[in-house]
C-alpha positions in Angstrom: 0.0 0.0 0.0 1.5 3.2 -0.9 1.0 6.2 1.6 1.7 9.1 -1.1 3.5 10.6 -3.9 6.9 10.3 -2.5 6.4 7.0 -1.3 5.8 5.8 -5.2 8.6 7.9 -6.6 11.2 5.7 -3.8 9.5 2.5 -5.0 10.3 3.5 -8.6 13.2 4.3 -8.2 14.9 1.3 -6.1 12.4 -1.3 -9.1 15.1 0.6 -11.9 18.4 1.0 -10.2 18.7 -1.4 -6.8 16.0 -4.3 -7.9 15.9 -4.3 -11.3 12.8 -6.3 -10.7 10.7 -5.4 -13.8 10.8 -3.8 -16.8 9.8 0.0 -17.2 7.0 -0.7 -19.3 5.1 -1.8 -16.1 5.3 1.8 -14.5 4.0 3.7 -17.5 0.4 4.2 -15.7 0.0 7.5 -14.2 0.3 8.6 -10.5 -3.1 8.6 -10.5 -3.2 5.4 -11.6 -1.5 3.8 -9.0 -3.1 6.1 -6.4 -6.5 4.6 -7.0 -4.9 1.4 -6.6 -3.7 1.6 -3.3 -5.3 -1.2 -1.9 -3.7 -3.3 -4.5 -0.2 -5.1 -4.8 1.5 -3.7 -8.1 2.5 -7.3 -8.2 0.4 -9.6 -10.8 -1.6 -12.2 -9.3 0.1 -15.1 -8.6 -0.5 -17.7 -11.2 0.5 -21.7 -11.6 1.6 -22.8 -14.8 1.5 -25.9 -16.1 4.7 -27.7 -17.9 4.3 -31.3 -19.2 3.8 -33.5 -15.6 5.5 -30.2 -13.4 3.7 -27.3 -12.0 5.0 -24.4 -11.9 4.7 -22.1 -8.8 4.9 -18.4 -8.6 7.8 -16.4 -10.3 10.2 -13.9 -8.3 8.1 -11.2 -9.4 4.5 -12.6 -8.3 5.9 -13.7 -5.1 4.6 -10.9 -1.9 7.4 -10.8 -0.1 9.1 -9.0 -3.2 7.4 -5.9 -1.9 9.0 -5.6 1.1 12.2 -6.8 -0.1 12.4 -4.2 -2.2 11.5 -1.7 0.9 14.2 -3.8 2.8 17.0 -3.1 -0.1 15.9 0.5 0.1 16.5 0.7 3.5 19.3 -1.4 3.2 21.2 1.4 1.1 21.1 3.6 4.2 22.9 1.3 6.4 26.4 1.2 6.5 27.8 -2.3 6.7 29.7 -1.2 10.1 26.5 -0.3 11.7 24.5 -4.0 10.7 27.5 -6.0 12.8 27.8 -4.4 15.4 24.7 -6.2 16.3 26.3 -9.3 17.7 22.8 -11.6 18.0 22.1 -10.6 14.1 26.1 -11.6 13.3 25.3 -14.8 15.0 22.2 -15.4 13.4 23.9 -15.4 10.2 27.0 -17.6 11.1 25.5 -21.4 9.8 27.2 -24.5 9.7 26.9 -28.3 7.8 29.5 -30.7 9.1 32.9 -29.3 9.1 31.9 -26.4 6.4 31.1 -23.0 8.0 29.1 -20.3 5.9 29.5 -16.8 7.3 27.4 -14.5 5.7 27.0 -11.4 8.4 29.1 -9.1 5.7 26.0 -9.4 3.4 24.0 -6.0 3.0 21.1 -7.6 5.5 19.8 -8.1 8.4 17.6 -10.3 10.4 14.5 -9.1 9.1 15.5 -9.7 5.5 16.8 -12.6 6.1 13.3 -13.6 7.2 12.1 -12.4 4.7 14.0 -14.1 2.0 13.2 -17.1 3.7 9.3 -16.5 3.0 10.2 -15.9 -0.6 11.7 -19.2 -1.2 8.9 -21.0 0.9 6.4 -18.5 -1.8 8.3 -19.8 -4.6 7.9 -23.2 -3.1 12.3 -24.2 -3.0 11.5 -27.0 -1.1 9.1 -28.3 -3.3 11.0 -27.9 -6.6 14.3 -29.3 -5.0 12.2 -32.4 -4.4 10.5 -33.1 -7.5 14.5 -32.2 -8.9 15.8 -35.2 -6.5 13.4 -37.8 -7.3 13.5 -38.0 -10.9 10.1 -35.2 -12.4 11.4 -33.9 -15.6 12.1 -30.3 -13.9 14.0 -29.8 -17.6 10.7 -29.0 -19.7 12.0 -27.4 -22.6 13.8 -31.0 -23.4 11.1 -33.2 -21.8 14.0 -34.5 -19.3 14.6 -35.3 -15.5 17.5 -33.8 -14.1 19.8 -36.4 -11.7 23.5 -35.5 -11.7 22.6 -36.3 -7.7 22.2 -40.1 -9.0 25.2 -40.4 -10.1 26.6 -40.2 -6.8 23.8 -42.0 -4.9 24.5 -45.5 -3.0 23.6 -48.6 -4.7 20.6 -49.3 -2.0 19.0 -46.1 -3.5 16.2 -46.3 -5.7 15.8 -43.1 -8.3 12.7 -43.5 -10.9 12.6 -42.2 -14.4 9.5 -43.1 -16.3 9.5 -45.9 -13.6 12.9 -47.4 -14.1 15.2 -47.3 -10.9 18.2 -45.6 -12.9 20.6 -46.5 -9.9 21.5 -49.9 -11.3 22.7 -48.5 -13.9 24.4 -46.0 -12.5 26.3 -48.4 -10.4 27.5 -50.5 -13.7 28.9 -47.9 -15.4 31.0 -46.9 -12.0 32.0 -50.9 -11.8 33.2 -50.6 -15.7 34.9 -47.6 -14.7 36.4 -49.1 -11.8 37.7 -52.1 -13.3 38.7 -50.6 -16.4 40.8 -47.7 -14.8 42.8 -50.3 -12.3 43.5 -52.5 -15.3 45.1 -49.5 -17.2 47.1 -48.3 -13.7 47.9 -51.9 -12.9 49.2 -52.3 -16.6 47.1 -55.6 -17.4 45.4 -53.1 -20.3 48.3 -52.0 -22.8 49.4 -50.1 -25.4 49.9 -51.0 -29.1 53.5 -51.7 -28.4 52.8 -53.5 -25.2 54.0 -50.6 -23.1 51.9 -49.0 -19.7 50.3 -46.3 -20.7 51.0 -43.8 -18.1 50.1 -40.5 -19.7 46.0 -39.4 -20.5 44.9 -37.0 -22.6 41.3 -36.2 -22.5 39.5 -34.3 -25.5 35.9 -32.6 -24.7 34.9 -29.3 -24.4 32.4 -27.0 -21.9 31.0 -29.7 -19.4 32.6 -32.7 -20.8 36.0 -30.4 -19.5 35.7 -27.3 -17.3 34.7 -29.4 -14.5 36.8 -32.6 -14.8 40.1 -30.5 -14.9 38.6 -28.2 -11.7 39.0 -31.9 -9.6 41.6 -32.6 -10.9 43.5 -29.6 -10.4 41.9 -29.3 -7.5 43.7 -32.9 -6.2 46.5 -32.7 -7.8 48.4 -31.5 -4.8 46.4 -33.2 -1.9 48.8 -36.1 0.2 46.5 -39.5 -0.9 46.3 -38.1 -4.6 49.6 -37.3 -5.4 50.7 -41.2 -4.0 47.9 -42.3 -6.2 49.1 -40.5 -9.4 52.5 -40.9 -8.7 54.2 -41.4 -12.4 51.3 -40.6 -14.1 50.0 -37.4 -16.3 46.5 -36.1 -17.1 45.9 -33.4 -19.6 43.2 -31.8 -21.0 42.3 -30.7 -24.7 39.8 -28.5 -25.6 40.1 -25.7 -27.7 40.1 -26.8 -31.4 42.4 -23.8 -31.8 45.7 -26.4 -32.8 48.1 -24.4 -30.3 45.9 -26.0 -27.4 46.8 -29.7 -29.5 50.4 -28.7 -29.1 50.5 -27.5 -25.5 48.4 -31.1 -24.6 50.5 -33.2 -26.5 54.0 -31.7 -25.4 56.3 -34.4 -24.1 53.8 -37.2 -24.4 54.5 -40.3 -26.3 51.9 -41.9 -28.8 53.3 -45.8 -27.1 52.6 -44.7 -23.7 49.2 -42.2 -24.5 45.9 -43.1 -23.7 43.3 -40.9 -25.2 39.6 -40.0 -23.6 36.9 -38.3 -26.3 33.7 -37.0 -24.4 31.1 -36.7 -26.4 28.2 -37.8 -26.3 26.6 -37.7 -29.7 30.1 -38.4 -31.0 29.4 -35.5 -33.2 30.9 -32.0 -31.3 32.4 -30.1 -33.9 35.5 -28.6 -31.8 36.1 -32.2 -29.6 35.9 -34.3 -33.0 38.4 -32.3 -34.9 40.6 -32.5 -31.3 39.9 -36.1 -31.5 41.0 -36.5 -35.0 44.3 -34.4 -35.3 45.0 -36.4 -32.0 44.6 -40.0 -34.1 46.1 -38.9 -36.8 49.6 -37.9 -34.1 48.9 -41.6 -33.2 48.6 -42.9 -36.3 52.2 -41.2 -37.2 54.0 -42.7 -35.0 52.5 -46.4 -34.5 51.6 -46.7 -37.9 48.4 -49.3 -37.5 45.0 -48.6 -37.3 45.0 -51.4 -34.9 46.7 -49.1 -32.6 43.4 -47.3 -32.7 41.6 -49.5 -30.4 44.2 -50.0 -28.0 44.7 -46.1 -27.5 41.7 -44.5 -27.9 38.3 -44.6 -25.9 35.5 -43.2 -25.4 32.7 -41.1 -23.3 29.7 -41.2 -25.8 26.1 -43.3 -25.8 26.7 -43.1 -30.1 28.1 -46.7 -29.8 28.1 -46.7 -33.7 30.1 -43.3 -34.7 32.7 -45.1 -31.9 33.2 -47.9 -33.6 33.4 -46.4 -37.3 36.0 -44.4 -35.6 37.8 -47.1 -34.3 37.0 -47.7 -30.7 36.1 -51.0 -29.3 32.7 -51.1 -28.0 33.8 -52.3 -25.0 35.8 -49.2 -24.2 32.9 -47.2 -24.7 31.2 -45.7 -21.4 27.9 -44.1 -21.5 25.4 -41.7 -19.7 21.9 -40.3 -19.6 20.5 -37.3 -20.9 19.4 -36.7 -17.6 22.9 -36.0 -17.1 23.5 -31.9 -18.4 27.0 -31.6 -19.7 27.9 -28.9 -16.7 26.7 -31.0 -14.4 28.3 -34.2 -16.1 31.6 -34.2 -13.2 30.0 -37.4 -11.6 29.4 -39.3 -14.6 32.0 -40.7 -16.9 32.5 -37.5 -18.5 34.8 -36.6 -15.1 35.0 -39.9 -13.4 36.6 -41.9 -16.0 39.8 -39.6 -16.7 40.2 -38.8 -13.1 40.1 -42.9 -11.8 42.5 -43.4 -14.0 44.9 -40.6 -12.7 44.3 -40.9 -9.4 42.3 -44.1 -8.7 39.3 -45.1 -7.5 40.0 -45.0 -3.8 40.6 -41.3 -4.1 37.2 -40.8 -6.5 34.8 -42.8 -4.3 35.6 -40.0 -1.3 34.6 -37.2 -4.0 31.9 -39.4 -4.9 31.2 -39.3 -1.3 32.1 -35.7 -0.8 28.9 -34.8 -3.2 26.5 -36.9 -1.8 26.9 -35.5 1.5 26.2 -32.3 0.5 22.9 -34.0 -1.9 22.0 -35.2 1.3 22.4 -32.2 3.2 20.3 -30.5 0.4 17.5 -32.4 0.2 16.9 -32.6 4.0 18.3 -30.0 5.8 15.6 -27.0 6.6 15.3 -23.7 4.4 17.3 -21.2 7.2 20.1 -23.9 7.7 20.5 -25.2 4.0 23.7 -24.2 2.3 22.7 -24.2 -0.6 19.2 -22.6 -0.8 21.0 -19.6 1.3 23.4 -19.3 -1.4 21.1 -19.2 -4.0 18.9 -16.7 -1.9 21.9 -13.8 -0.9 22.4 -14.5 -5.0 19.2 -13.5 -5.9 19.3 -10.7 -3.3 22.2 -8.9 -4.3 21.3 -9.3 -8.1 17.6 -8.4 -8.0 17.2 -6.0 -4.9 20.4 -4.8 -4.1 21.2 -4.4 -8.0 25.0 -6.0 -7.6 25.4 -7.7 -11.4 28.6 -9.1 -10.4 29.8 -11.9 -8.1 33.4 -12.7 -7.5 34.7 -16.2 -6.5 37.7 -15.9 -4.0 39.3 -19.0 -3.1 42.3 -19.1 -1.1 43.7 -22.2 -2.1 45.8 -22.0 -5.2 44.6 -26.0 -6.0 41.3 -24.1 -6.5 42.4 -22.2 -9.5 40.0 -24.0 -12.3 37.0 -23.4 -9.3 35.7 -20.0 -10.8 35.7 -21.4 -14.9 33.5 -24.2 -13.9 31.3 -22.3 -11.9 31.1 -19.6 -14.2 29.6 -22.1 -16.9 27.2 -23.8 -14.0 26.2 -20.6 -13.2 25.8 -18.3 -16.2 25.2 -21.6 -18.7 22.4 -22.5 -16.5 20.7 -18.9 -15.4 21.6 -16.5 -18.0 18.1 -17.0 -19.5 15.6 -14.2 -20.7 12.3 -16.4 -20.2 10.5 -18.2 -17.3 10.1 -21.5 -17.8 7.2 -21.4 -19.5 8.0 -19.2 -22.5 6.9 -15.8 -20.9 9.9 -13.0 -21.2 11.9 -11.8 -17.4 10.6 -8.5 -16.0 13.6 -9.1 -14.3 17.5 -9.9 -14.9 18.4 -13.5 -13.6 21.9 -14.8 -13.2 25.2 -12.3 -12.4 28.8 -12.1 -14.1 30.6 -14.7 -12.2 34.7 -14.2 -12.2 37.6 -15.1 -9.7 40.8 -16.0 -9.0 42.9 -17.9 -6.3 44.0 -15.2 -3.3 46.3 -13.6 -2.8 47.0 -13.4 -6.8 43.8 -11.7 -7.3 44.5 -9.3 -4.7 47.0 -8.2 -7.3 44.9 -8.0 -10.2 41.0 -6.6 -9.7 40.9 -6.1 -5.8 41.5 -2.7 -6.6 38.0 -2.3 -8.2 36.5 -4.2 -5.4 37.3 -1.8 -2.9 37.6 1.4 -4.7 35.4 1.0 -7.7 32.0 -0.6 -8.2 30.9 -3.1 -5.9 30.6 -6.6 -6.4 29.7 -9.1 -3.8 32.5 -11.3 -3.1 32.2 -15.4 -1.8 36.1 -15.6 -0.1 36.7 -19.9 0.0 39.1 -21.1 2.7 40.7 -24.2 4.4 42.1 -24.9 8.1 44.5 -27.0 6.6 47.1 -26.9 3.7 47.3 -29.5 1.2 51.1 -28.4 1.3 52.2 -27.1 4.8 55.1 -25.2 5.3 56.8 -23.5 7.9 60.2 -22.2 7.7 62.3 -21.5 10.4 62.3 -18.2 11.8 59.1 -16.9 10.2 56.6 -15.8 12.7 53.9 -18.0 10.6 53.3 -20.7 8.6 52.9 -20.0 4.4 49.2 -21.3 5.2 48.8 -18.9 7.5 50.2 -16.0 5.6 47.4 -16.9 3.3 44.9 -17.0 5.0 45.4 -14.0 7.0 44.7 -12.4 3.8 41.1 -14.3 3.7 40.3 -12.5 7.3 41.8 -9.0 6.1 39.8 -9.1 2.9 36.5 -9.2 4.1 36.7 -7.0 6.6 38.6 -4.5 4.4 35.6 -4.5 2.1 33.1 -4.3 5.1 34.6 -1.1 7.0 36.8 0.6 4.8 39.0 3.4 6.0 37.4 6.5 6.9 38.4 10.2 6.3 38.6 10.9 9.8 40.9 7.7 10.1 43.2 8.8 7.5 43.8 12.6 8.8 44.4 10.9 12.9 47.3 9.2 10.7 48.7 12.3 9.0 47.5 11.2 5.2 48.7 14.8 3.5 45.0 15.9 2.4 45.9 15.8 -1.1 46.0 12.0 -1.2 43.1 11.6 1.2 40.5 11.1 -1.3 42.6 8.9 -3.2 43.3 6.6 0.2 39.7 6.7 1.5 37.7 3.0 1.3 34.2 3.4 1.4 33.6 -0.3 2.7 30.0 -1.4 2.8 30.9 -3.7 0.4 28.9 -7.1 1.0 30.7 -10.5 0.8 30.6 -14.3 2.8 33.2 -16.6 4.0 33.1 -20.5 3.0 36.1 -22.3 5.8 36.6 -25.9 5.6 39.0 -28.1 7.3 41.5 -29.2 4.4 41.2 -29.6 0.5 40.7 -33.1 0.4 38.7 -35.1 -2.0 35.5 -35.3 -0.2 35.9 -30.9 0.9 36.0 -30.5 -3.4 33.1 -32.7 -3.5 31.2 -31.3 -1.1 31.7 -27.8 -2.6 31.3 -28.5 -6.3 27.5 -30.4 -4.8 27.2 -26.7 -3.1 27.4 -24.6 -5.8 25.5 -26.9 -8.5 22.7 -26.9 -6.1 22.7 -23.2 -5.3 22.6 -23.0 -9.3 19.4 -25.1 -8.9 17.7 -22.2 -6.2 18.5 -19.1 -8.1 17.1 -21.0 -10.8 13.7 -21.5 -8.6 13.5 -18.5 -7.7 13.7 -16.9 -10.8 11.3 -19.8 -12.3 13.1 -20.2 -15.4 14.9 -23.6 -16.8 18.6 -23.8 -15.5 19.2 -27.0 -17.3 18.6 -26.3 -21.1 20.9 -24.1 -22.7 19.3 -22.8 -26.5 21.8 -19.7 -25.7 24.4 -21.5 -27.2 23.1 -22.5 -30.7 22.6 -19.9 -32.9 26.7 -19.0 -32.7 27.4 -22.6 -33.2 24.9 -22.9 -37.2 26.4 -19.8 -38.0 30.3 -21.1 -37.3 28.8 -23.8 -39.7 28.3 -21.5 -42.5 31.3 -20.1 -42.1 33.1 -23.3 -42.2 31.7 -24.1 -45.4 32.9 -21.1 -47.2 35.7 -21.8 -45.2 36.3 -24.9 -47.5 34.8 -23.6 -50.8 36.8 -20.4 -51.0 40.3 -22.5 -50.2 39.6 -24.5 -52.9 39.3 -20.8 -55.0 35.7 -21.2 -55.0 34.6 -18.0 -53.1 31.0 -17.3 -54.2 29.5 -18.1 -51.1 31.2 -14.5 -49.5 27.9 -13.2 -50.6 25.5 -14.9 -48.6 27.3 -13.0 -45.4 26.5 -9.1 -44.2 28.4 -7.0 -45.5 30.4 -6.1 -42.9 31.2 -9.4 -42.3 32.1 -10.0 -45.9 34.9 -7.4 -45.4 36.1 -9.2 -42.2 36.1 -12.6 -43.7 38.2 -11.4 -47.0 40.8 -9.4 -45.0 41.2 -12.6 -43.3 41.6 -14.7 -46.3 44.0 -12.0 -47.6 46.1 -12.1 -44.9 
């Protein structure tokens, strides 16, 4: 209800700049307008949709607590983030814990009362109800008619998972035992190369999902104690770009005798992975000189068992998945599983196996105010829609987590970078931020300078207890871990305080660099602190972060599991490619068929 002029003119104002809830075309009526309406929410009656065998709940923007969210982020604006902690009870309140991993969020722009009242909005929006029709099988992915269960994948074999009334668990579980066996046969060296050698080194070819997230584990393990034993003598590397400089860098130093080569894809048909796949053959090919050879070094991650086996894989060597499996959410399948067993071995993937179920667990059962996920996914959708932050940095303070913020951009923006709910009808609202990141301290030297000076971007700051790699040299006053991590403290509460004016002149700042010296602070970020990096801590937090994926997704009710975003780019690369091949062969007649600018662009390249 809006009490007068002024009022209306402050809720204008924070829907444009701080919520960016809906779209100006809904505040074209006239003051008058909405003064004879006062009795009415500005909000459109909240609807159910209906999507195959799913209904859909209320969006973000039908939902009633947006109205006072919006009021609260107003408000919010005029509190500095020094005032909001010194209230100890609300820092508490916002302090949350699931097993060893600790959430602070009390340096996020809120307090209590919008806490609760985020809260409401994801009971309004019905979380709970979407993440269990997600975790037992509904086909929550509409646009493709498909269920959505990368949380099978990690599932016990006593579980029972139905799709169109088939437990998929079973065959879940076979694939792992393929896996398994396969992987210790190649590390034992009972499976050989052509020339009867071990093969020791593994080079994996897939792009988006089918890499992003396999190389974050295994980057992420390749300095923790039990993993480096495990791998010890043995190399994994990654190939994805088609560009041919990434062949060269992934092929550098390895040896076609001793190679053993991964292709992820699951048609068998990705343009960029299959050229990879090929050029990669043909190095074998050059050096081995049998097409027998094929067999013996390649295999496979695809459900196209016939393109395999043209190519020259043995069927047996072939290891599928479900398209209830999304390629950014593939990690757990063998998309990620396969390559990292055999670097590291199953012992070490079973705990990250374990690792994400915990936190699937935790997810599915743990309440709305103590669930790590759904709280992520709600302080997301608060700074983006209410507080109008379109950024959100990644901050992990373990170097082994350097490949954490690439994966979780594609999760993220992949999944929520949408313009339509679920069912069709355009956003009056912006869903998903500009995810970026790097490992601390070197970020510290690269764009912390913006974060405290320049615009403001919520920050997430990842830490451990524990260092995969302790050191402590004599005569320092601390440990390298330590030296780190003080950094993780400092950071945050740099960002939250700032330095003052007054602070500055009490140390004798000369006035003419005071301005240049001040911090504002009030700049809103949270703390994730686990106890070590271990293989069931990555697990755990890649399950966090694809499940808070899931809630911002909910909340904004659109679908975080299709992806139609990336098609156009790829038919028109096609086109390309065909003239491409034409005009080398001095056939250049299709130039035409492009804009005209891009006619230009194309022929100073093939002039070059």
């Amino acid at each position: 209800k809006f009490r007068s002029a002024y009022t209306i003119r402050v809720f204008m104002v924070t829907s444009f700049s701080s919520g960016k809830l809906f779209s100006r075309l809904q505040f074209t009526s006239s003051l008058s307008l909405l003064l004879s309406r006062r009795s009415a929410s500005l909000y459109p009656t909240p609807r159910k949709f209906e999507n195959k065998k799913l209904t859909r709940t209320m969006s973000l923007a039908e939902a009633p607590s947006a109205n006072a969210l919006i009021a609260h982020a107003e408000r919010m604006k005029h509190v500095h983030l020094a005032t909001l902690m010194q209230d100890e009870s609300r820092n508490e309140a916002l302090f949350v814990k699931c097993g060893d991993i600790v959430m602070d969020f009390c340096r996020e722009k809120m307090d209590t009362e919008v806490f609760t009242t985020l809260l409401k909005l994801a009971v309004e929006t019905d979380v709970a109800g979407k993440i269990k029709a997600q975790l037992s099988g509904k086909k929550i992915n509409s646009t493709e008619g498909r269920a959505v269960l990368h949380t099978a994948l990690r599932a016990p074999a006593d579980t029972v998972v139905e799709v169109d009334g088939k437990n998929v668990i079973p065959d879940v579980h076979t694939v792992l035992n393929r896996m398994k066996r396969f992987a210790e046969s190649v590390r034992r060296g009972d499976i050989v190369g052509h020339t009867g050698k071990v093969m020791k080194d593994v080079v994996c070819i897939g792009i988006g999902g089918s890499y992003l997230g396999p190389e974050f584990v295994f980057e992420a393990l390749r300095t923790e104690e039990e993993a480096v034993a495990a791998a010890s003598g043995r190399r994994l590397r990654f190939l994805a770009n088609v560009d041919p400089i990434d062949v060269k860098r992934a092929l550098e130093g390895l040896m076609p005798e001793t190679t053993l080569v991964v292709i992820v894809s699951k048609t068998f048909t990705t343009a960029e992975t299959m050229m990879n796949a090929r050029t990669v053959k043909a190095w074998l090919l050059q050096s081995l000189r049998s097409e027998a050879a094929v067999s013996k070094h390649m295999v496979a991650v695809s459900t196209n068992i016939h393109a395999t086996s043209e190519f020259g894989v043995n069927p047996d060597h072939v290891f599928g998945f479900w398209d209830w499996v999304g390629g950014r959410f593939s990690v757990c399948s063998a998309v990620g599983i396969l390559p990292l067993a055999l670097q590291y071995g199953w012992g070490i993937v079973q705990k990250f196996l374990d690792g994400c179920h915990f936190m699937d667990q935790h997810y599915a059962t743990a309440p709305l105010d103590a669930n790590l996920p759904v709280l992520l996914g709600l302080i997301s959708v608060w700074n983006a829609n209410f507080m109008g932050y379109s950024c959100n940095a990644l901050l992990p303070y373990c170097q082994s987590l350097l490949k954490f913020a690439p994966h979780i951009q594609q999760v993220a923006m992949e999944s929520n970078g949408k313009r339509v709910t679920i069912d069709g009808q355009v956003l009056s609202y912006e869903a998903e931020q500009i995810f970026f990141g790097e490992p601390g301290t070197n970020g510290q030297h690269s764009f912390y300078q913006l974060l405290h000076q320049g615009r403001v971007v919520p920050c997430e700051f990842i830490g451990f207890a524990q260092s995969q790699n302790p050191v402590h040299l004599t005569g320092e006053a601390v440990s390298n871990h330590d030296e780190l991590m003080a950094n993780f403290f400092a950071q945050p509460d740099a960002l939250a305080f700032g330095k003052s004016r007054e602070e500055l002149e009490k140390a004798n700042v000369p006035a003419s660099l005071i301005p240049h010296k001040e911090f504002p602070g009030d700049r809103p970020s949270l703390s994730i602190l686990m106890p070590k990096c271990t293989a069931f801590a990555v697990g755990s937090l890649l399950a966090l972060y694809e499940h808070r994926v899931a809630v911002q997704g909910f909340l904004w009710n659109v679908n975080s599991f299709d992806q139609w975003g990336v098609e156009l780019g790829k038919v028109l690369a096609k086109e390309v490619r065909n003239f491409f091949g034409a005009a080398r062969k001095g056939d250049g007649r299709m130039l035409g068929a492009f804009h005209p600018a891009t006619q230009r662009l194309l022929q100073t390249y093939m002039d070059m």
